[in-house]
C-alpha positions as CSV (number, residue, x, y, z in Angstrom):
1,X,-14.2,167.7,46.1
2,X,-10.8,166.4,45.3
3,X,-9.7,163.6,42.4
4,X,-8.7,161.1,45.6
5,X,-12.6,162.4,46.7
6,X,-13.8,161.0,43.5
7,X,-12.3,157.4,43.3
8,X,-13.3,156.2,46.5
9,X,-16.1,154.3,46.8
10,X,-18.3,155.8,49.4
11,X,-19.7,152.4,51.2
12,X,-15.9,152.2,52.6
13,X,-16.4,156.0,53.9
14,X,-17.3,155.5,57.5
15,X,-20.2,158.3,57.0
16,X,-22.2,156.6,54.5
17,X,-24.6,154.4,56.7
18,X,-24.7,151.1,57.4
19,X,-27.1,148.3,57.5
20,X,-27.6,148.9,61.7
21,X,-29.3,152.5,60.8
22,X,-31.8,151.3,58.3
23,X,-34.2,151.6,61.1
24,X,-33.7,155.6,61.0
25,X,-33.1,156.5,57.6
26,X,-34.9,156.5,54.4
27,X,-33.4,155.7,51.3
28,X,-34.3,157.5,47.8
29,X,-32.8,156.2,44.7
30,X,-32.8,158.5,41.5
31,X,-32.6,155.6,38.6
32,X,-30.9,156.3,35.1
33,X,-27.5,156.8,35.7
34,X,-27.6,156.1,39.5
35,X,-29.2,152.3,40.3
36,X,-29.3,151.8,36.4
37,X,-26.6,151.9,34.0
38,X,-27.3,154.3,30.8
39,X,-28.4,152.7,27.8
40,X,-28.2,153.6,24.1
41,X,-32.4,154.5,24.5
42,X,-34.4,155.1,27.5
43,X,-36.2,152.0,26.9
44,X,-33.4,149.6,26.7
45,X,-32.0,149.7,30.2
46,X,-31.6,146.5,32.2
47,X,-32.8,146.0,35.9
48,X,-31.5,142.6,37.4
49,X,-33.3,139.9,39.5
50,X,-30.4,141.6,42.2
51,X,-31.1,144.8,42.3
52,X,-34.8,143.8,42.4
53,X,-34.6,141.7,45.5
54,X,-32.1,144.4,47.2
55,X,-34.7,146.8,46.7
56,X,-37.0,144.3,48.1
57,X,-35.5,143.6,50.9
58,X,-34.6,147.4,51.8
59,X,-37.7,148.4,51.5
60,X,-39.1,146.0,54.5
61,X,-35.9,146.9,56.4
62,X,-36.4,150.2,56.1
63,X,-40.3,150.1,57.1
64,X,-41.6,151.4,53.7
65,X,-39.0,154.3,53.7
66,X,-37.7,153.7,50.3
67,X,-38.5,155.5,47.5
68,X,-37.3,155.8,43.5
69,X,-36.6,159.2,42.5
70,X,-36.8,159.7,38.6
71,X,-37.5,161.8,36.3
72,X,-39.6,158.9,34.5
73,X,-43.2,158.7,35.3
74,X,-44.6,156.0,37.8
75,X,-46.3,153.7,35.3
76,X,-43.3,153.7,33.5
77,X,-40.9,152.6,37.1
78,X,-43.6,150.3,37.8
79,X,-43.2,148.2,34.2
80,X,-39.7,148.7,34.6
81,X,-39.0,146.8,38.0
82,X,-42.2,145.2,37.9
83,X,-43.4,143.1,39.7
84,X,-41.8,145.0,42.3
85,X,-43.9,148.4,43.1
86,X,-42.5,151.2,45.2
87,X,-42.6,154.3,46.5
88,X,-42.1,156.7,43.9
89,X,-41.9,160.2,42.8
90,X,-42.0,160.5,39.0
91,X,-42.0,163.1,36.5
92,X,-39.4,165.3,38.3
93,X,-41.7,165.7,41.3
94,X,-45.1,165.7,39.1
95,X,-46.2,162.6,40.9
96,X,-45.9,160.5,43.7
97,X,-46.5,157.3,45.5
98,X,-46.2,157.1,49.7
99,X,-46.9,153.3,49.9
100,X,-46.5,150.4,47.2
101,X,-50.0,149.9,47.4
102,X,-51.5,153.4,46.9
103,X,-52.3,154.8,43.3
104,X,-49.8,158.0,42.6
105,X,-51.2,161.0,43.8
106,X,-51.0,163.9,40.8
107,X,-48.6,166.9,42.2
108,X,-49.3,170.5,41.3
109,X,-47.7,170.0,37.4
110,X,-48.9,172.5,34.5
111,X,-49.3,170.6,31.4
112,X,-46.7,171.5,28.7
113,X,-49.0,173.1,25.8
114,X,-49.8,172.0,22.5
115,X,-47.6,175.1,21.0
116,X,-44.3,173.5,22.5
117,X,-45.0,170.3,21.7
118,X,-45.4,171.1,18.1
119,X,-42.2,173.1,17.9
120,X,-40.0,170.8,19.9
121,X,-41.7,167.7,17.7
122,X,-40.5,170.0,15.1
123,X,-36.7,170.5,16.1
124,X,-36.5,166.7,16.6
125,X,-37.9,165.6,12.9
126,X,-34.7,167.2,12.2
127,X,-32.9,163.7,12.6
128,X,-34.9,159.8,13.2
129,X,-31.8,159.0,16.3
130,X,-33.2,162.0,18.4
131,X,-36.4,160.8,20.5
132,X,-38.9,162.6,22.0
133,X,-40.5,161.4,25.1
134,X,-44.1,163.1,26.1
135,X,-44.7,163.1,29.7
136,X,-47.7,165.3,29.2
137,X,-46.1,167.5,32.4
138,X,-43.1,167.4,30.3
139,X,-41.0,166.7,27.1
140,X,-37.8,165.2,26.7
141,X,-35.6,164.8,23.6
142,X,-33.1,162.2,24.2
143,X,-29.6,162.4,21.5
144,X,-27.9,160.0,23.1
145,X,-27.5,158.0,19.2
146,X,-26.7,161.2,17.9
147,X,-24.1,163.6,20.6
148,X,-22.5,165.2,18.2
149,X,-26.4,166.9,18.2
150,X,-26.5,168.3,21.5
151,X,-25.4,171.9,20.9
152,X,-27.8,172.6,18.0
153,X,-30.3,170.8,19.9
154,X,-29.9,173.2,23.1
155,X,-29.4,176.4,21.0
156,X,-32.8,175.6,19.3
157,X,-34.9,174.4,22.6
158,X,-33.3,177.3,24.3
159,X,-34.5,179.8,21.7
160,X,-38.1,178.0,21.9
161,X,-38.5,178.0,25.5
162,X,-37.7,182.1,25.2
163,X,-39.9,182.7,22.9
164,X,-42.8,180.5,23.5
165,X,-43.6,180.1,27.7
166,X,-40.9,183.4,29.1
167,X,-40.5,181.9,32.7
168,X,-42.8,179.6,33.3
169,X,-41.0,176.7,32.3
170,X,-37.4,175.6,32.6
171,X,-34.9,173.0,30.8
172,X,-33.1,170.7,32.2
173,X,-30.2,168.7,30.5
174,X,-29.4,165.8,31.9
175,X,-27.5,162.9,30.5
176,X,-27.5,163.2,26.7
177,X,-31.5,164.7,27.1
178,X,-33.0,167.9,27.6
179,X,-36.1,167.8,29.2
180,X,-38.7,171.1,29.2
181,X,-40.9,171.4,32.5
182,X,-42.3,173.8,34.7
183,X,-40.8,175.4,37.2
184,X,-43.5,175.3,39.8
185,X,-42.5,171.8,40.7
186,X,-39.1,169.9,41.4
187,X,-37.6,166.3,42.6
188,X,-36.8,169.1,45.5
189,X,-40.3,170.0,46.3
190,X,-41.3,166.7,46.3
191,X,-39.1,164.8,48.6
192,X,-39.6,167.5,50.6
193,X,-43.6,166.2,50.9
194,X,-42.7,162.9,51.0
195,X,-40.0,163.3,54.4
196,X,-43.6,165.2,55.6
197,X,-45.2,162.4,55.5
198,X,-45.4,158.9,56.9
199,X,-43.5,156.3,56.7
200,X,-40.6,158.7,55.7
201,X,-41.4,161.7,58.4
202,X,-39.0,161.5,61.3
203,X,-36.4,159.3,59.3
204,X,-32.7,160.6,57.9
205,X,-33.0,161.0,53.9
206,X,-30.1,159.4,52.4
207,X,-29.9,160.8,48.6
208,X,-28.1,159.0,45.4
209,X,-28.6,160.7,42.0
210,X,-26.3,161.3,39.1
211,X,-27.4,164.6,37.1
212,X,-28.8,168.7,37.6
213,X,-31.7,167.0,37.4
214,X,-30.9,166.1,41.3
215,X,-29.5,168.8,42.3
216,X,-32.8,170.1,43.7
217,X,-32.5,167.1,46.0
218,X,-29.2,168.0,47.5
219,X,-30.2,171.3,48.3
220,X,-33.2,170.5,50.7
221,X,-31.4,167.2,52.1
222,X,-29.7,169.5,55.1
223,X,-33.4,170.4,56.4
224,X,-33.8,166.7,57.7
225,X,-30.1,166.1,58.3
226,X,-29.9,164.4,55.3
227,X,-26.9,162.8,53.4
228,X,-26.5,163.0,49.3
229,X,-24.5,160.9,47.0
230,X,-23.4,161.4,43.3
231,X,-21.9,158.9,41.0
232,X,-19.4,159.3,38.4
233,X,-18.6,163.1,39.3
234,X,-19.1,165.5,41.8
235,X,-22.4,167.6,42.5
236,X,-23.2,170.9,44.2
237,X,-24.4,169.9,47.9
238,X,-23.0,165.9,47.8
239,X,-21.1,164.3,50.6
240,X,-19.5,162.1,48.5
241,X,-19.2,160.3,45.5
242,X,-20.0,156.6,43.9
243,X,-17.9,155.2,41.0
244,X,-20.4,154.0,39.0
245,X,-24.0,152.9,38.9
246,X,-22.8,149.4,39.6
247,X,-21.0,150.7,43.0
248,X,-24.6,151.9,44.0
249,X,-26.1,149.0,43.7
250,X,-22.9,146.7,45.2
251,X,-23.7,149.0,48.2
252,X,-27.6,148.2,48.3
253,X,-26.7,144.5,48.3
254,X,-24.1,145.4,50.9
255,X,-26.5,146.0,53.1
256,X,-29.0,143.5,52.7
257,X,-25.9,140.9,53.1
258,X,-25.3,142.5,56.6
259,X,-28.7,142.3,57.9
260,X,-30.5,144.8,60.0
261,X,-34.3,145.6,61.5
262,X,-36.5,147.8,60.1
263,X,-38.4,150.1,62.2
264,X,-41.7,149.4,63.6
């Protein structure tokens, strides 16, 4: 994609859809990065009253077809935007939710073992600004107080990973973390289930996400005619490109302003 690609917001782009398709489409939102801005910790981003009732009021416009995509588990979304529940996927595609009001249905995740969560809890004692966050299908260190970290801290997970699990697990580095978790199981494979299923089967996923951690996303969203946004920079398989998180959610409120029926 070009620089001029890049600078234009996509909710002026005549493709990106419009409040009169919410009917047909279903929205899924990856979070950090992409509806939320980044904060200095995981645990000290901000989610306004705004973007809770857009995502309230897309959700019933869309008929239930709106779902967070994240690589943070569901208990941990649901404190997050509570008291507004969702449909989710957490964990990278280690759990998800169909309906607000079902409990999160376990995917097919492999545990990490205890042997890499010792060595990684290891590397990080290393420094107090790295933080490790156990997702018991997966472990994240997050650097983002300490960047000038991040190549010792990938040469010494990559080394780990090698000689601990071979190919059963992969990394991913995201946005100032690196996160270890098998590779049996993806945001991919997961939205692909959940377009399977009711209320998303039959609908037109329209994809936002910010980091590799999405790309898995992009790749499948041409199966169901699907459309795929990044923000900040371009990604492998998008068809355009948000400025900034606060763009994304500018356009969610965009399209609650304009009005439009969900489908029955």
């Amino acid at each position: 994609m070009s620089t001029d690609t890049a600078r234009r917001h996509p909710s002026n782009d005549p493709a990106v859809p419009g409040s009169g398709e919410l009917g047909s489409v279903a929205l899924l939102l990856d979070i950090d990065g992409t509806i939320l801005d980044m904060a200095i910790t995981p645990s000290t981003v901000i989610v306004s009253d705004s973007l809770r009732s857009s995502l309230r009021d897309l959700h019933a416009r869309c008929g239930g077809a709106l779902a967070l995509v994240s690589g943070r588990l569901i208990g941990d979304i649901d404190t997050l935007f509570a008291p507004l529940r969702l449909p989710a996927i957490g964990g990278h595609g280690a759990e998800m939710r169909l309906s607000s009001n079902n409990a999160p249905k376990p995917g097919h995740a492999d545990a990490i073992g205890e042997g890499i969560r010792r060595r990684v809890a290891a590397i990080a004692s290393a420094d107090r600004r790295l933080i490790v966050e156990d997702k018991a299908t997966s472990i994240a260190v997050h650097y983002r107080l300490a960047p000038e970290l991040e190549q010792t801290l990938k040469s010494e997970i990559d080394e780990t990973i090698a000689d601990v699990a071979g190919e059963s697990l992969e990394i991913l580095h995201g946005k100032a973390a690196i996160e270890i978790k098998s590779r049996h199981y993806s945001k991919g494979t997961a939205v692909l289930e959940m377009m399977n299923n009711p209320p998303f089967r039959g609908r037109r996923p329209i994809f936002v996400g910010d980091d590799v951690t999405d790309v898995s996303v992009f790749k499948i969203l041409p199966l169901f005619d699907g459309l795929g946004y990044a923000v900040e920079r371009p990604m492998p398989g998008a068809n355009g490109i948000f400025g900034s998180p606060a763009e994304v959610r500018d356009w969610l409120g965009s399209l609650c302003e304009a009005g439009g029926n969900a489908r029955q």
